[in-house]
Structure formats: structure tokens, C-alpha cells
C-alpha positions as CSV (number, residue, x, y, z in Angstrom):
1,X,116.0,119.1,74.1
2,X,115.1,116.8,77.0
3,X,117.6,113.7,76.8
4,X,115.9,110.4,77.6
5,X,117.6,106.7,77.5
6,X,115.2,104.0,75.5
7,X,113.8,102.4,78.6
8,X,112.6,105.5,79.3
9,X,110.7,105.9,76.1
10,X,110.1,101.6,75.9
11,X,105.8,101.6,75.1
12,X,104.0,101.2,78.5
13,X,103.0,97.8,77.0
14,X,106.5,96.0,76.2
15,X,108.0,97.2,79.2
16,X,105.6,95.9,81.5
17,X,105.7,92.2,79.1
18,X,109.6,92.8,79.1
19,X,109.1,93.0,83.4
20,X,107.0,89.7,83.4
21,X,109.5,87.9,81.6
22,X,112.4,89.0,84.3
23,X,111.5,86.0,86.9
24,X,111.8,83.5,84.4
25,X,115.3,84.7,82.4
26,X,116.4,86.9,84.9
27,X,120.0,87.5,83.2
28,X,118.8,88.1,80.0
29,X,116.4,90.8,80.6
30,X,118.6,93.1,82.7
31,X,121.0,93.0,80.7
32,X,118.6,94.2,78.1
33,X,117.3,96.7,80.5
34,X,120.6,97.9,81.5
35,X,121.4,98.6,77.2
36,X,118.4,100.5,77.0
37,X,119.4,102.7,80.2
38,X,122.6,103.6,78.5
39,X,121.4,103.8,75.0
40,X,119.4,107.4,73.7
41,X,118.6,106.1,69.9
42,X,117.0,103.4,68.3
43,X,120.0,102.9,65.9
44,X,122.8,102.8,68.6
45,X,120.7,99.0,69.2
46,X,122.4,96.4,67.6
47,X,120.6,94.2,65.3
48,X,121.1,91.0,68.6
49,X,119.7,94.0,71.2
50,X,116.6,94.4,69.4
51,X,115.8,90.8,68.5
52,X,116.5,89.9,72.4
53,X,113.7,93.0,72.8
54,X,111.4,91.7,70.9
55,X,111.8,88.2,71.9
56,X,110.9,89.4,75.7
57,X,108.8,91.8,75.4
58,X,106.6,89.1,73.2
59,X,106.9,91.4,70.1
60,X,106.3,89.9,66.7
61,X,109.0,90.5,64.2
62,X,106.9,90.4,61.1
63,X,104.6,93.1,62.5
64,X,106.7,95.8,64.2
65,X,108.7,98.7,62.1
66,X,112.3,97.1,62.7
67,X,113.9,100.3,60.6
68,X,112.8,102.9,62.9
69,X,111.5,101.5,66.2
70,X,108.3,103.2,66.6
71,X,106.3,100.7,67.4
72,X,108.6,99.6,70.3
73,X,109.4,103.4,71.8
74,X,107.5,106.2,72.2
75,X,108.5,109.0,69.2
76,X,109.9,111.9,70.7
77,X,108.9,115.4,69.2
78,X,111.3,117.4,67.6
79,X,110.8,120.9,69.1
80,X,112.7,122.7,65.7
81,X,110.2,120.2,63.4
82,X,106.8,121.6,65.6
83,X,107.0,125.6,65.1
């Protein structure tokens, strides 16, 4: 199975609002860029990590699926699960 880091697999959408927010807090969103390049799974985010996502990629918290992630990455598929 193809390994791929979270910014990898960050929705088109939140990663190009998490990108327009890096001029103004610079600091803050590469660090949170450089988590999600060393991070593979949703749950290896701490519970800070992913409210400092959705705070600058301009995610709501009250809408999103906070348990699982898949509103925020892209699901992979589960080659064993597809046959």
C-alpha cells in the first residue's frame, strides 16, 4: 500500500485556504504544514494540530467529522477492503 503523509491527502480546497493564510501567520501555518508532512494518519493529530487546521484552513468545527477526518483528507482505499 502506497504510504502518503496528510498534506498529501489535505482536500484540494483546505490546502489551498490553509496556503492563503501563510502570508499573514506565516509561523503558524508551516508549522502545521510541516506536522502534516510527517504525520500518515488522522489520529497521530493531536487534538491542538487539528483545531490549528481548522482554524487556517477556515474549516468550521461544528460541521466537519472531527472523529475521523474525512471531510478534511481525502479517504484512501483500502486495497484488501475493495476485492
Amino acid at each position: 500500500m502506497e504510504h502518503q503523509d496528510l498534506y498529501t491527502r489535505l482536500e484540494t480546497t483546505h490546502k489551498e485556504a490553509l496556503i492563503s493564510n501563510k502570508e499573514k501567520y506565516p509561523h503558524i501555518v508551516a508549522k502545521i504544514i510541516r506536522v502534516l508532512k510527517y504525520k500518515e494518519f488522522y489520529n497521530d493529530l493531536t487534538i491542538e494540530e487539528v483545531k490549528t487546521l481548522c482554524t487556517y484552513c477556515n474549516l468550521n468545527w461544528n460541521k466537519i467529522d472531527l472523529l475521523f477526518g474525512e471531510d478534511i483528507f481525502k479517504v484512501r482505499k483500502n486495497k484488501l477492503l475493495s476485492r
